[in-house]
VOGU-3710 file (C-alpha; in Angstrom, 3 decimals, decimal comma):
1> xxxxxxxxxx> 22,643/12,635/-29,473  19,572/11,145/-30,969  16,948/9,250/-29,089  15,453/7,709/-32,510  16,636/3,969/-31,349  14,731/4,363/-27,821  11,678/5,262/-29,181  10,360/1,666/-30,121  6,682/2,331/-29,323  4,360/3,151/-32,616
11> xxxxxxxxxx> 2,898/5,801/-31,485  5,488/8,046/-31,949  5,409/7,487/-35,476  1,866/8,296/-35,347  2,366/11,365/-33,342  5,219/12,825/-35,379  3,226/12,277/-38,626  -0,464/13,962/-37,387  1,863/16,729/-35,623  3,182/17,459/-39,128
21> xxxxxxxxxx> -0,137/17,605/-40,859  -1,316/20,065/-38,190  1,696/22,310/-38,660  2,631/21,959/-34,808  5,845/20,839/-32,724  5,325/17,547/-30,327  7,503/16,040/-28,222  7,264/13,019/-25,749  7,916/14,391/-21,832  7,864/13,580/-18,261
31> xxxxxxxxxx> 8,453/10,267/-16,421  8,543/8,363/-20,255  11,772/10,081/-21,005  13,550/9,699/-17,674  12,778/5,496/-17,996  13,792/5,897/-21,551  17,278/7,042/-20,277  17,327/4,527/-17,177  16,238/1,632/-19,355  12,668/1,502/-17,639
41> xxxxxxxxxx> 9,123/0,160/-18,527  7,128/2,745/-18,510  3,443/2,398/-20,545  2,183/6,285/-19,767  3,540/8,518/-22,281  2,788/12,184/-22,385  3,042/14,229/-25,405  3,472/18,139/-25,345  2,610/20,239/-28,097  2,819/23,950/-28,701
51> xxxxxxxxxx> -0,569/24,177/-30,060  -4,118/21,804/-29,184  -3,039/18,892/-27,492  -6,799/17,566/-27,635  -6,348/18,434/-31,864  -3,252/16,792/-32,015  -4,655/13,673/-29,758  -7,788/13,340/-32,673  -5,857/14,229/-35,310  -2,845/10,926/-34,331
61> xxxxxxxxxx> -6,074/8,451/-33,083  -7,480/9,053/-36,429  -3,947/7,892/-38,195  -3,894/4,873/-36,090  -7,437/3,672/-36,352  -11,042/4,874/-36,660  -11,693/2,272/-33,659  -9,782/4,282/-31,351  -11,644/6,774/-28,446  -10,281/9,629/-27,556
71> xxxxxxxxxx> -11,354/10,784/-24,181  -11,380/14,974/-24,131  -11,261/16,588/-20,786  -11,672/20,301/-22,649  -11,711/21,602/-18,656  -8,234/20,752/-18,637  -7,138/20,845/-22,632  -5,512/17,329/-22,356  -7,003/14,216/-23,623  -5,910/10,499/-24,060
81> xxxxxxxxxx> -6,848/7,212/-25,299  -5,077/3,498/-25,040  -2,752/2,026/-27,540  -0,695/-0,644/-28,050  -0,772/-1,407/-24,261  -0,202/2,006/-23,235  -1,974/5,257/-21,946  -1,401/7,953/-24,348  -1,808/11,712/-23,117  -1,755/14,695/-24,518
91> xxxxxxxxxx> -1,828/18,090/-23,866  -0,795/21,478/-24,980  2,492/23,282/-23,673  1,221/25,909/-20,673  2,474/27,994/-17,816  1,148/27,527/-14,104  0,126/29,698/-11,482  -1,273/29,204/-8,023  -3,124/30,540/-4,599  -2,243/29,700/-1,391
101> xxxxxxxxxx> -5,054/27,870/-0,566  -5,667/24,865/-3,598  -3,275/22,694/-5,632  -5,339/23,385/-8,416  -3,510/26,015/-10,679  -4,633/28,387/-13,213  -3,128/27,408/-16,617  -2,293/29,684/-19,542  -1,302/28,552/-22,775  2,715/28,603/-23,205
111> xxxxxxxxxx> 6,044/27,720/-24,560  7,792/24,221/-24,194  10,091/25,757/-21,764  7,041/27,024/-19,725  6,127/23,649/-19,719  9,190/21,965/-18,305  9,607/24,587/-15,968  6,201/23,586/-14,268  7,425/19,846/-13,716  8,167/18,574/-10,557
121> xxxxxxxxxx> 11,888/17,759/-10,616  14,370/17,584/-13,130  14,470/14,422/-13,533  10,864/14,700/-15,163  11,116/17,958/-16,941  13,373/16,755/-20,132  11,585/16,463/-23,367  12,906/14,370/-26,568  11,326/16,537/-30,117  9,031/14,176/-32,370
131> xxxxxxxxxx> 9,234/16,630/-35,115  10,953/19,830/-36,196  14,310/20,962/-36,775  15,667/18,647/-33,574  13,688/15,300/-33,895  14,351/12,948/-31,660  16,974/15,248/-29,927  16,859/15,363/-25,936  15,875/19,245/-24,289  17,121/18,856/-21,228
141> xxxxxxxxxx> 17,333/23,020/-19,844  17,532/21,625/-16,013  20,374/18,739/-16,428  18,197/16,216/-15,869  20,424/13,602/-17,458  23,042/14,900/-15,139  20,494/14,125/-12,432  20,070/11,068/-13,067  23,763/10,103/-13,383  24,217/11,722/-9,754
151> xxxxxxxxxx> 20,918/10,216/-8,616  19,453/13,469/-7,432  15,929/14,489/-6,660  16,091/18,526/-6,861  13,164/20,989/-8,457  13,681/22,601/-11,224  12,976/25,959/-10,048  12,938/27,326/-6,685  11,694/24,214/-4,149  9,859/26,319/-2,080
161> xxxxxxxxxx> 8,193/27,712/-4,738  7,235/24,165/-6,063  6,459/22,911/-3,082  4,209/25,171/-1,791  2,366/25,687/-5,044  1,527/21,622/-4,992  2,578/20,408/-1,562  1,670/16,737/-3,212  4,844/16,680/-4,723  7,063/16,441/-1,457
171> xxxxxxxxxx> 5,292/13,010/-1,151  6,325/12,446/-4,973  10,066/13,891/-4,276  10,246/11,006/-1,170  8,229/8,191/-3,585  10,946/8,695/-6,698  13,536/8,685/-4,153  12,139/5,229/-2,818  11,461/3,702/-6,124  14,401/4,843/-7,554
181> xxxxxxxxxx> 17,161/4,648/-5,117  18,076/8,284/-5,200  18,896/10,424/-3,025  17,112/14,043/-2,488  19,113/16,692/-2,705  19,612/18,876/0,480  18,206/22,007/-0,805  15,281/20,395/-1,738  15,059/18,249/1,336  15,035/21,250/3,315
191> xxxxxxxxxx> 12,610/22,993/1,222  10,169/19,873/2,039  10,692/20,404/5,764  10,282/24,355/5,519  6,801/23,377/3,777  5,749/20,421/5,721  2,625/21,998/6,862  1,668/22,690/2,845  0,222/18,583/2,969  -2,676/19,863/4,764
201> xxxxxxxxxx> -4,487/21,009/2,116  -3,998/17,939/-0,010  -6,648/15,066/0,099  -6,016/12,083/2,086  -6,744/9,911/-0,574  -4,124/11,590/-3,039  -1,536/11,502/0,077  -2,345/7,801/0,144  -1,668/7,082/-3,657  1,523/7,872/-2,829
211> xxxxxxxxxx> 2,291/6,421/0,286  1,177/2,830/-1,080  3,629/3,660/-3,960  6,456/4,023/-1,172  4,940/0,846/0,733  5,456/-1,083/-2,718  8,870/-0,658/-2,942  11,463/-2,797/-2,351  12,477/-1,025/1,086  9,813/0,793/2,522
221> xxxxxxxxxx> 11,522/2,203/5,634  13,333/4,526/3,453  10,794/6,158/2,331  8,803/5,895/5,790  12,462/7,609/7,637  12,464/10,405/4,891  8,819/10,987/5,577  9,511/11,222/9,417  12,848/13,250/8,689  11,362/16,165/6,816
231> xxxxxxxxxx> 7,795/16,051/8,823  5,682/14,944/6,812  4,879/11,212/8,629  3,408/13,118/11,595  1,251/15,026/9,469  -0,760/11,908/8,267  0,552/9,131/10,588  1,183/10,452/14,037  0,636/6,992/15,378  3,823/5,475/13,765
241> xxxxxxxxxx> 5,957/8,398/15,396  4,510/7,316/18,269  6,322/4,400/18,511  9,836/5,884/18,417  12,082/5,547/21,701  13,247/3,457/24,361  12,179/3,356/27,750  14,597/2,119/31,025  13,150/1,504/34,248  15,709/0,092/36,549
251> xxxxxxxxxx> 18,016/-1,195/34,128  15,145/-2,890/32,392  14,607/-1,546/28,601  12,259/-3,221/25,880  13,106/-2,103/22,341  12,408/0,540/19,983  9,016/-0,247/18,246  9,240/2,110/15,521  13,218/0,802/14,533  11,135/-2,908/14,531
261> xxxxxxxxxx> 8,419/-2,064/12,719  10,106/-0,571/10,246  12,562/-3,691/9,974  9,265/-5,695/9,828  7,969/-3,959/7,032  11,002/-4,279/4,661  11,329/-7,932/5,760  7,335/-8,294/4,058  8,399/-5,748/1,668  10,915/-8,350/0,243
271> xxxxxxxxxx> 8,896/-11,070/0,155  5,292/-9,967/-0,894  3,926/-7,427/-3,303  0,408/-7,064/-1,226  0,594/-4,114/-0,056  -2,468/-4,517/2,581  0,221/-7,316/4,151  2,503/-4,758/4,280  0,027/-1,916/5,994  -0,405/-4,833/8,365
281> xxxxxxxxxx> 3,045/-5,115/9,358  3,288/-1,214/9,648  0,439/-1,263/12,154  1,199/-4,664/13,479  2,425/-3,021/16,795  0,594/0,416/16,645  -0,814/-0,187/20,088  2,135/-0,823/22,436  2,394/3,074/23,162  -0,999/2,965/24,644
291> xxxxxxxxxx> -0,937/-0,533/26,483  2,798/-0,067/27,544  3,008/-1,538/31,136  6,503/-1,665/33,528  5,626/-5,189/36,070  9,157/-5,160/38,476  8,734/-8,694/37,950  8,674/-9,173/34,383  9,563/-5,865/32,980  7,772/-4,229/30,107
301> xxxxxxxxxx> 4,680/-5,723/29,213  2,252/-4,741/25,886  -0,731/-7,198/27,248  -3,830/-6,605/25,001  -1,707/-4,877/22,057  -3,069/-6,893/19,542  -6,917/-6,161/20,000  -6,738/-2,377/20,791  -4,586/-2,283/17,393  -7,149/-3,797/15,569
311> xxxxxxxxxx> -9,056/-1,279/16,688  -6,757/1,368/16,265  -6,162/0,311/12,502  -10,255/0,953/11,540  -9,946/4,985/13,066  -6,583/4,785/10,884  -8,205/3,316/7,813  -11,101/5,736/8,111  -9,102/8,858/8,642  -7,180/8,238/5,620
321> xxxxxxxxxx> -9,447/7,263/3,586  -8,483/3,985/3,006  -11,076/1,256/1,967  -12,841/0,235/4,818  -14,274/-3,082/3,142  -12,364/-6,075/3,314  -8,467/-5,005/2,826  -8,978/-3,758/6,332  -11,105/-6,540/7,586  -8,026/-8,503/6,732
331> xxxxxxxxxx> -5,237/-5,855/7,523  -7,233/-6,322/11,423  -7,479/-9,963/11,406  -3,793/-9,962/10,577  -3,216/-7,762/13,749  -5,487/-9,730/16,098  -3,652/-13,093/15,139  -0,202/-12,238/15,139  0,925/-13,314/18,630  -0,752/-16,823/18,032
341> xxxxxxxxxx> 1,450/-18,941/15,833  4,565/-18,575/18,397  1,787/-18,911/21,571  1,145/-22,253/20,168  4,668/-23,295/20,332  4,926/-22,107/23,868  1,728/-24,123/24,455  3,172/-27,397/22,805  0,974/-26,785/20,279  -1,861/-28,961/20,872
351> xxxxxxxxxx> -4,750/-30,021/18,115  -7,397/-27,570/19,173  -5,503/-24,386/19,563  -4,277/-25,294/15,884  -7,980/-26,007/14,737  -8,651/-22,657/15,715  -6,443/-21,101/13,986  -7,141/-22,270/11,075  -10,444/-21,105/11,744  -9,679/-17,765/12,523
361> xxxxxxxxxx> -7,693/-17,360/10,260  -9,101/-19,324/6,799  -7,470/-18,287/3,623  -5,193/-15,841/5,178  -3,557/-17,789/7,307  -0,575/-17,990/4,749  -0,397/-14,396/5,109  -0,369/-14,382/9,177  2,337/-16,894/8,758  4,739/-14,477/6,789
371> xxxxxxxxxx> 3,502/-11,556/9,342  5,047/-13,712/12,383  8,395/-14,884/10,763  8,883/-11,420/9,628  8,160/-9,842/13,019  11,585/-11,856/14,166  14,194/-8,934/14,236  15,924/-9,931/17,265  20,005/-9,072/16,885  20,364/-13,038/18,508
381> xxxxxxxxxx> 21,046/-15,338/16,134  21,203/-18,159/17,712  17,021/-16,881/18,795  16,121/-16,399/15,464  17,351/-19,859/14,758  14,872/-21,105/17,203  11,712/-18,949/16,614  12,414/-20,165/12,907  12,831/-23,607/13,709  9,253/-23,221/16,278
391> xxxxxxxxxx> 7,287/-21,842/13,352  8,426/-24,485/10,861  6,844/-27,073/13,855  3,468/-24,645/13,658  3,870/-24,947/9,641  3,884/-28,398/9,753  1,386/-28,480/12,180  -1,049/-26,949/10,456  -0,778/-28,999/7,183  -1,070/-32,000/9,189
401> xxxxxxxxxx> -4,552/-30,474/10,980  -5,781/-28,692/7,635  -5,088/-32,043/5,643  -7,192/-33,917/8,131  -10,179/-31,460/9,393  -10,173/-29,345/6,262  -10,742/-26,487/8,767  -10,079/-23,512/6,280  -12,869/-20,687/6,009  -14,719/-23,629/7,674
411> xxxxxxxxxx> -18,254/-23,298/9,010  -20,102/-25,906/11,428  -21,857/-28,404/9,632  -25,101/-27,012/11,412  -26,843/-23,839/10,535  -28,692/-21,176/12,853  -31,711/-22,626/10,742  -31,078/-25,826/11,285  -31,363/-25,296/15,170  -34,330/-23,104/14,844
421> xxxxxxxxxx> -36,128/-25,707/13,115  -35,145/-28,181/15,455  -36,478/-26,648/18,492  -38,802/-24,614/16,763  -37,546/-21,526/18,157  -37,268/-18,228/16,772  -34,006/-16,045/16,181  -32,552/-15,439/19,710  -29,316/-15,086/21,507  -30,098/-18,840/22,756
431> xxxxxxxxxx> -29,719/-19,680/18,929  -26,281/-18,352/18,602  -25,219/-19,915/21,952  -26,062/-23,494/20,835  -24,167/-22,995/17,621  -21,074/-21,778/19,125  -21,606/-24,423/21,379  -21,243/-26,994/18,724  -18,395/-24,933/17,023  -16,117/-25,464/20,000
441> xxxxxxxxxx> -16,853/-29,140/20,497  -15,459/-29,304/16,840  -12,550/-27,085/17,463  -11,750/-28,912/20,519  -12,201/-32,422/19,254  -14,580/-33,169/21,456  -16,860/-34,216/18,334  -16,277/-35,430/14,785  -16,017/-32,476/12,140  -19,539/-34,158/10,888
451> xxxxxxxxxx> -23,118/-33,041/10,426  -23,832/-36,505/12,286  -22,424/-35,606/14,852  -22,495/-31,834/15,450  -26,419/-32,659/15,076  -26,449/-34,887/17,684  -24,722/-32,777/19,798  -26,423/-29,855/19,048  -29,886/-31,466/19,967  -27,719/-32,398/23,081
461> xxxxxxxxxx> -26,764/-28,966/24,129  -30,150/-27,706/23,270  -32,264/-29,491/26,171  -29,569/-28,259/28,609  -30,953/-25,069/27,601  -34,817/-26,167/28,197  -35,645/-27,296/25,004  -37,300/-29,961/23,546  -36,771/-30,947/19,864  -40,170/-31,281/17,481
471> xx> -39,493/-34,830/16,632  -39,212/-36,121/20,498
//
C-alpha cells in the first residue's frame, strides 16, 4: 500500500529530492507515522536516513529556502529547523547501547532496522520510505499497524530490556495509553512493574513532562491507576497512595479519598485544559491522611485539611521540580479556598463573607468555583442536586457583590504610605495593623469601598493606637 496521499506536508517533497542528490535513503518515522495511520495532527516529524542526518537536514533547508536555520547538535548527529508550522528533525539511522546507571546511551551508526528496533513501542517504530526502490511504502518489521488496530502498547524487543535501558519510557508506555485509549499489553505491563525501581535514575523534571501529559488528557485517573498499578505513582507521588482506603470505627466510615480525588480530577479534566487546575484537584485533599480525626460524636473529621495541604503542595512542588513561582502560588490558593464557597451557603451567605472571597480569591475565583462543583462526587443524587443548586446561590451571589464593590484583586484604597505619612511614622508592625484594620471595615461593610472613607477611618483607628495625625 502506498502512503503517497497521507503525506500532504511539503517537506517531504523537499526531503525526498535533497536525499536523492546526496545519494542516501530517508524515510519519515516515529510518532508522525503512527498519527498518519490514526488520522492525527501531529507537527514533529522525524526523518531517518542511512547516512548524515545533519547533511541531509542542510542539504533539504537549502532546497526550501536560504532563510531557513538549521540548528546542528553534532554531539548527538541530529539536527532540525521549523517549517511550514512544523518541527523538522533529522538524524541518521543508529544502534543503541546502555549502562546500568544513565539513560543516556552510546550510539553507533546503523541500519534502518537498527533504528526501529531502538524505538519505544511498536506503535512508534514503523517507517514510510521517501525515496528508493519502496517510496512511500510502510516498513512496519514489529506489526505496528496491527497494534494499532488491537490498540496495544507492547515494545518492540524484549520490555525488560527497553525498560531498563530508559526507564522514562514506562511513563511514556502509561502516557500513549492515556492519550490514546489503548490498552498496554500484559507482558509489557509486567515488565514495567518488574522495573519500577529503574524511574529512579530519571530526572524529576523529565518524569514530570510526562505526568502533565497524562494530567492533560481527557481522563486522567487512568493514567494515575496504571501508574499506581505497576508502581510507579509511589515512586514520585507517595502522597496520593496515601490516600487509598477506608477506615470504620464503630460502624462509622468516611470515604475513600484517593477513589474521590481521582473522580475529582477527571470531572476538571473534562471541563478545563489548565493543567495547574487540575494538579489542584489532585492535591485538593492531600492532607486528610495526616489531619484524619474519629470524634464519637460526629465521626470522621479532616479539620485544618485545607491549610496543611497548602503546605504540603510547596514540599510537593519543590521535590518535583515543579515551578515554584506562581502556578503553585495559585495551585495553594486553590487548596486553601476550597471549603469556602459551600461554608457560605451553610452560613446563609452573608455580604462580608462573600466580599472576602472575592478578595481572596481575585481573578481565580472562577477557577475555585469549578474546583468546588467538581469536588461533588457523592453517589446521592438527590445531594448533588442540592450542593448544585447552593453553589448556583454562591454564583449569583458573587456577581451581585463583584458588580457592586468591584472587589476582584482589590486593594484598600489606602496605602502603607499613605498611613506613614499621615502619622509620620516609620515602617512598623503598627503600620500593617492599621491597614488591615481598614481592609476589614471594607470587607465587612462597616465602611464605604472609598478612599473617603477608608481615610477617615484609618486616621480613626490610628489615634486608638496613640497617634496623632500631622495635620491635627
Amino acid at each position: 500500500m502506498s502512503y503517497e496521499k497521507h503525506l500532504t506536508h511539503p517537506i517531504y517533497a523537499y526531503v525526498r529530492q535533497a536525499a536523492d542528490e546526496l545519494g542516501c535513503d530517508a524515510y519519515v518515522v516515529g510518532g508522525v507515522v503512527r498519527d498518519i495511520v490514526m488520522h492525527r495532527h501531529n507537527t514533529d516529524i522525524d526523518i531517518v536516513t542511512v547516512g548524515s542526518g545533519i547533511e541531509l537536514a542542510t542539504r533539504t533547508a537549502a532546497l526550501i529556502s536560504p532563510d531557513i536555520h538549521v540548528n546542528v547538535y553534532r554531539n548527538f548527529g541530529t539536527a532540525q529547523f521549523n517549517f511550514n508550522g512544523s518541527v523538522i528533525e533529522f538524524v541518521g539511522a543508529r544502534r543503541e547501547s546502555y549502562s546500568r546507571d544513565s539513560r543516556k546511551p552510546i550510539v553507533e551508526d546503523g541500519t534502518l532496522e537498527d533504528d526501529q528496533l531502538r524505538r519505544d513501542f511498536t506503535i512508534n517504530a514503523m517507517a514510510i520510505a521517501l525515496n528508493g526502490d519502496h517510496i512511500f511504502e510502510l516498513i512496519d518489521p514489529f506489526n505496528g499497524l496491527q497494534d494499532i488496530a488491537d490498540k496495544i502498547i507492547r515494545t518492540p524487543c524484549d520490555p525488560d530490556r527497553t525498560f531498563s535501558d530508559d526507564p522514562l519510557r514506562m511513563m511514556r508506555a502509561i502516557r500513549f495509553a492515556s492519550q490514546l485509549n489503548f490498552n498496554i499489553y500484559p507482558d509489557t505491563f509486567e515488565a514495567i512493574r518488574r522495573n519500577a525501581e529503574r524511574l529512579d535514575i530519571i530526572s524529576e523534571e523529565r518524569i514530570m513532562e510526562e505526568f502533565n501529559k497524562i494530567l492533560h488528557c481527557i481522563r486522567p485517573s487512568r493514567g494515575i491507576k496504571m501508574l499506581d498499578e505497576c508502581g510507579l505513582l509511589e515512586r514520585f507521588l507517595p502522597e496520593i497512595i496515601a490516600l487509598k482506603g477506608v477506615e470504620n470505627i464503630n460502624g462509622k466510615g468516611h470515604k475513600d479519598n484517593y477513589l474521590h480525588t481521582l473522580e475529582v480530577v477527571d470531572n476538571i479534566a473534562m471541563s478545563s485544559t489548565n493543567v495547574w487546575l487540575v494538579w489542584a484537584a489532585l492535591l485538593h485533599d492531600i492532607a486528610k491522611p495526616v489531619t484524619k480525626r474519629f470524634d464519637p460524636i460526629h465521626g470522621w473529621t479532616f479539620h485544618g485539611h485545607e491549610v496543611v495541604g497548602a503546605k504540603m503542595a510547596s514540599k510537593i512542588f519543590h521535590r518535583l521540580k515543579l515551578p515554584v513561582n506562581e502556578r503553585l502560588k495559585y495551585v495553594q490558593k486553590l487548596i486553601n479556598l476550597h471549603l469556602r464557597p459551600i461554608a457560605l451557603v451553610e452560613d446563609n451567605i452573608t455580604d462580608s463573607a462573600v466580599r472576602r472571597l472575592l478578595f481572596e480569591a481575585g481573578d481565580d475565583i472562577d477557577d475555585l468555583m469549578m474546583l468546588c462543583e467538581a469536588d461533588i462526587t457523592s453517589k446521592n443524587s438527590d445531594k448533588i442536586k442540592r450542593f448544585h443548586r447552593n453553589f448556583e446561590i454562591v454564583r449569583q451571589k458573587l456577581v451581585e457583590i463583584e458588580e457592586k464593590d468591584r472587589l476582584r484583586n482589590w486593594q484598600p484604597p489606602v496605602s502603607g504610605e499613605d498611613i506613614m505619612a499621615a502619622f509620620n511614622i516609620q515602617p512598623s508592625r503598627m503600620v500593617g495593623d492599621i491597614k488591615d484594620a481598614v481592609c476589614n471595615a471594607i470587607l465587612d461593610g462597616d465602611i464605604e469601598n472609598t478612599r473617603e472613607a477608608a481615610y477617615a477611618f484609618m486616621l480613626e483607628t490610628g489615634k486608638q493606637f496613640g497617634l496623632t495625625p500631622t495635620n491635627d
